[in-house]
N, C-alpha and C positions, 0 to 999 in steps of 0.2 A: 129380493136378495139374489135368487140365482140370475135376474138379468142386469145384476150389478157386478156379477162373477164370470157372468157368461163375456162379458165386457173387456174385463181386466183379459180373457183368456185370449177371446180376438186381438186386442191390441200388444201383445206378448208374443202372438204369434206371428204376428206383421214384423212387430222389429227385431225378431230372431230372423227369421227370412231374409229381412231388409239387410241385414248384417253378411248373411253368409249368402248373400248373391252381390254383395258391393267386394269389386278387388281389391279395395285401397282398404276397407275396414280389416279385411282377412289379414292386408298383408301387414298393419299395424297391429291386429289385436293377435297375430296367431305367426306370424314369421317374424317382425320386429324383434320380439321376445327371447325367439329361437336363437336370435342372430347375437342377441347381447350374451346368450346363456353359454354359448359356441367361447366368445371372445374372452369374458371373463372365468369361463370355468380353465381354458387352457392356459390362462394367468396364473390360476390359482394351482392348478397341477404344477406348473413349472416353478413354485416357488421351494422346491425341497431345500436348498445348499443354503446353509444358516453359517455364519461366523462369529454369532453369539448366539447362547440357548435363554431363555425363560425358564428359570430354576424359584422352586421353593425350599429355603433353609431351615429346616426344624432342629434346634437346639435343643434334647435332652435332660445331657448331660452336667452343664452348668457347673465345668470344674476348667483349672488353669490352662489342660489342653484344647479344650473344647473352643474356650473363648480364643485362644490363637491359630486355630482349624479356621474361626468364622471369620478371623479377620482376613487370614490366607483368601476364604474363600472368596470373599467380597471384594478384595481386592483387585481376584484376576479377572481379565477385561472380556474372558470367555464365557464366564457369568453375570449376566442381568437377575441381581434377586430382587424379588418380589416383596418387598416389606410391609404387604397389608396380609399376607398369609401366615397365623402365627398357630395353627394345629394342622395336623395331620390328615385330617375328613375335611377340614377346608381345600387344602393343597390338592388330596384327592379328587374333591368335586371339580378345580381346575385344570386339574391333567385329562381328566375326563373328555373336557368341554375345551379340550385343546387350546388353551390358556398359558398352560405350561408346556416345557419339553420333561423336566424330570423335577422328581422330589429329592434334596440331600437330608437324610438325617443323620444328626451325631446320636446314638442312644447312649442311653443314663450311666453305662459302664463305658464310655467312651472315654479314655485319660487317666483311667485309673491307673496306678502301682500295682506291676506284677514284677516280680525278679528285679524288682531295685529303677526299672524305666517304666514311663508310663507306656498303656497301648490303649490300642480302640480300632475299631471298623467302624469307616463310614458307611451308611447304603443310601444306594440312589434309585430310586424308583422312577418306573416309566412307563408305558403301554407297548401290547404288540404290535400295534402299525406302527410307533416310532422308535424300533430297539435301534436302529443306526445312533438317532441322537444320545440314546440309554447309554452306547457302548463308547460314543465319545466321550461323554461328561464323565465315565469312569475311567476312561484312559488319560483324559484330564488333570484330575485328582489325584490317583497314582502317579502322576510326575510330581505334581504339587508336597504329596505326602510323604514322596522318597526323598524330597529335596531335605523336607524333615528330618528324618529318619536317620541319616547324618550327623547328622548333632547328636546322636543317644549311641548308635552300635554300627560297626562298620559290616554286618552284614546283614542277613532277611534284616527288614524294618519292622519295628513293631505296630508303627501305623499300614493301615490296609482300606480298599475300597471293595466292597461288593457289588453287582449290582445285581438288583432283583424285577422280572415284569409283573405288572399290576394281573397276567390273563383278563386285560377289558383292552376295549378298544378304544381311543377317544375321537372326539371328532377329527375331522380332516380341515382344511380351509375348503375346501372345495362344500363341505356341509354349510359352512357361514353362507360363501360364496352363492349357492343353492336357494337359502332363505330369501337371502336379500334380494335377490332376483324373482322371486315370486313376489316380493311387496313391490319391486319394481312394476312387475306385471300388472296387479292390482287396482298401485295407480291409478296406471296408462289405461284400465280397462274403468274405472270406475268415474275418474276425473276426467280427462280428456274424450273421452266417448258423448258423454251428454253436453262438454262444454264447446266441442264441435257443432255436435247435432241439433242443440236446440238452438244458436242464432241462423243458423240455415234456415229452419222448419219456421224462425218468427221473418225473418226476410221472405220466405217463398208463400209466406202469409196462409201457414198448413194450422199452427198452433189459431190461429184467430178462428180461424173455418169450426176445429174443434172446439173453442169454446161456445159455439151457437150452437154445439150439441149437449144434450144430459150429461155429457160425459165430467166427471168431477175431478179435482188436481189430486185427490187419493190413487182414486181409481190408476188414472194415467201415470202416476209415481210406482205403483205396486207394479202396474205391469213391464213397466221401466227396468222393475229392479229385479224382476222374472226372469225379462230377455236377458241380463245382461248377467245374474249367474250362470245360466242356463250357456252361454257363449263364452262365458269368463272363464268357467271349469272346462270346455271344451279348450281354450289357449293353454292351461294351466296345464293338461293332461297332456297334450304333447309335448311343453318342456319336461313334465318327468320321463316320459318315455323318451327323448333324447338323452336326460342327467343319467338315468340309469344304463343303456345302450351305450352311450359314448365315452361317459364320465366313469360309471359303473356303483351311481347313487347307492349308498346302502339306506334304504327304507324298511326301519322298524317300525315303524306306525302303523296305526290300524288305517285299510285305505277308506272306509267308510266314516272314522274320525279326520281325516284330512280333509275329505270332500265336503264334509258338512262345516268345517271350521273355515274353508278356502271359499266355500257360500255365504255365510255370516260376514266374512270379513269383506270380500264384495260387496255386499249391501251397506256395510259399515261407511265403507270410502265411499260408495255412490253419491252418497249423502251429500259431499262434497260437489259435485259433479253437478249434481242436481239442482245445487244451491247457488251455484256461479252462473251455470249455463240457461238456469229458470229465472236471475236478476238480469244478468245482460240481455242489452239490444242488440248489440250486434259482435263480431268477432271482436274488432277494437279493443271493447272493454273486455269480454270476455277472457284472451288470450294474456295480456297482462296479471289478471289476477290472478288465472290460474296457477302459471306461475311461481308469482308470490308463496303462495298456498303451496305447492308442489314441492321445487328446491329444497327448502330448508328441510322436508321430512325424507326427502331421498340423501339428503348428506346427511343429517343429524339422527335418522332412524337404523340406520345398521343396512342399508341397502347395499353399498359398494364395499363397504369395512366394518369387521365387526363393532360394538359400539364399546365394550372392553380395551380399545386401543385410543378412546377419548379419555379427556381428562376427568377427574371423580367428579367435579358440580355440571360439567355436559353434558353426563350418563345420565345424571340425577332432570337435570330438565330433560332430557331427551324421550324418557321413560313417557313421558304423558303425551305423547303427538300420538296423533291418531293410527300411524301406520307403525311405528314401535312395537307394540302388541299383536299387529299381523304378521312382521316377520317375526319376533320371537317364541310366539304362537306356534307358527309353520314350520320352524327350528325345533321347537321341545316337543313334538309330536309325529314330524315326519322323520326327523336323524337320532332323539333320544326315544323315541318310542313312550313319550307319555299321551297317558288317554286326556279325555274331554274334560274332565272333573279336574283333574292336576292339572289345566292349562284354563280355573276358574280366575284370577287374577287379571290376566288377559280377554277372556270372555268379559269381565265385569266392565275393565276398562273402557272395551269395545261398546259398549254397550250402553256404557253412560255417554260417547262422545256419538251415538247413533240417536240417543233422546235431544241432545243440542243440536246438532247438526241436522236434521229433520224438520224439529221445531222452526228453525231459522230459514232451511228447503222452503216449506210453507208458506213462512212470511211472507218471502222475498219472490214468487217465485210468479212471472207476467204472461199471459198467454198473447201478448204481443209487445 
């Protein structure tokens, strides 16, 4: 057994080496990355100036004001509400996860008879990175409310707008932005890497030489999947250290749960890689399929756009592609700061498509 380990350890260490003395690998598996993370994070900073907000309406109060507040509300073209959020701790967890810009509530004495008119305060809730949008959708609403308020008494109105901050912070687009860019990384590190390198190695007739040795398709897979965490979290660690330096990433997450979850999910996608690059003969077939394979889960997986901006049965299939799970993974552990146990959902999923994916590696997979 140790010179079945001793095995894996030599050829782990060849193609870690082999990687970081190739300039073309460096500059795909470790500057490519850099360059995408540079273009799309300064997209996503520049996207502040909104001309509509993302508002959730919680209705109360359920009395004759109330109901002509919502229709005001809904009306104006400055508000996009949200009609699948119907509580408060819903609405909540999306402002959070920057989904929304603000909550409006009417509360339950909202419209009531005091002195012969009705009255009410609305509140609008928001977070502290986004009090700008907080202060406009209140400034909003008080025109909307005074236009009211005309109709009852011709001076103070008796409708009024509060607004209140949540003290949290929710995400940024620049955190989406972040995620999606490390499942890009991923990929690129996990599929493309071995779907290059293995019809090279069966052309240059390197994988045939190996198979006239003891050497087994385990053995060769594990070490495979050695080198290329081992190099993958080396890529990975310099886009945080630019996100955070440039961008100025806020990372709650434990960094020892991200590097073990950002290892797992590498091997997860290798899978892939392994499975294209070990059937094909030559680039031809290879490059095609991969492909195939690739696209649909960098548009459909939340890599470029979050996946909350698809439509409700896109999210619903989208949730099962293999890289879904590693950006939202990488998302609820490095920007919300949950641990390895509350991102079990994702680990599972990964995990079941690492038992298929594997399996089918194996089958399919030619030492010429």
């Amino acid at each position: 057994m140790k010179k079945k380990l001793f095995t894996i350890y030599v050829f782990a260490g060849l193609a870690t080496k082999r990687f970081f003395r190739d300039r073309l690998a460096l500059f795909f598996g470790i500057l490519f990355p850099v360059i995408f993370l540079v273009v799309f994070g300064s997209l996503s900073s520049n996207s502040g100036n909104k001309s509509t907000f993302n508002v959730a309406l919680i209705n109360n109060a359920h009395t004759a004001l109330s109901a002509q507040a919502e229709k005001l509300i809904e009306h104006n073209k400055t508000f996009k509400i949200d009609s699948s959020v119907t509580t408060f701790a819903k609405a909540q967890k999306k402002l959070d996860q920057n989904q929304l810009d603000g909550i409006i509530v009417l509360p339950p004495a909202f419209g009531k008879s005091v002195g012969g008119h009705p009255i009410g305060t609305a509140q609008v809730y928001y977070t502290v990175n986004n009090i700008q949008a907080g202060q406009t959708l209140t400034a909003v609403l008080t025109a909307d409310f005074n236009a009211v308020n005309k109709h009852y008494v011709n001076y103070s109105g008796p409708l009024a707008v509060s607004g209140h901050s949540t003290s949290r912070k929710s995400l940024t687009p620049f955190d989406y932005t972040f995620a999606g860019l490390l499942g890009f990384s991923i990929a690129g590190i996990g599929i493309f890497g071995p779907v290059n390198v293995f019809p090279e190695l069966k052309k240059q007739g390197i994988l045939r030489r190996l198979h006239t040795t003891p050497l087994k398709v385990w053995q060769y897979f594990t070490a495979t999947m050695i080198a290329q965490a081992i190099t993958g979290l080396v890529s990975l660690m310099v886009m945080f250290v630019v996100a955070i330096v440039v961008f100025h990433l806020r990372v709650t997450g434990n960094y020892l749960s991200i590097a073990l979850f950002m290892a797992y999910s590498i091997i997860a996608i290798l899978g892939i890689g392994l499975a294209i690059g070990g059937w094909a003969k030559n680039e031809r077939q290879a490059a095609p399929l991969s492909n195939i394979v690739v696209f649909p889960m960098l548009f459909l997986s939340g890599t470029f756009f979050p996946r909350y901006l698809m439509p409700h049965w896109l999210q619903t299939v989208s949730t099962y592609l293999p890289l879904t799970p590693v950006i939202d993974g990488a998302r609820l552990i490095t920007t919300e700061g949950y641990s390895l146990l509350q991102v079990w959902p994702q680990i599972a999923l990964l995990g079941g498509w690492i038992i298929v994916i594997y399996l089918i590696a194996f089958r399919v997979f030619k030492w010429e």
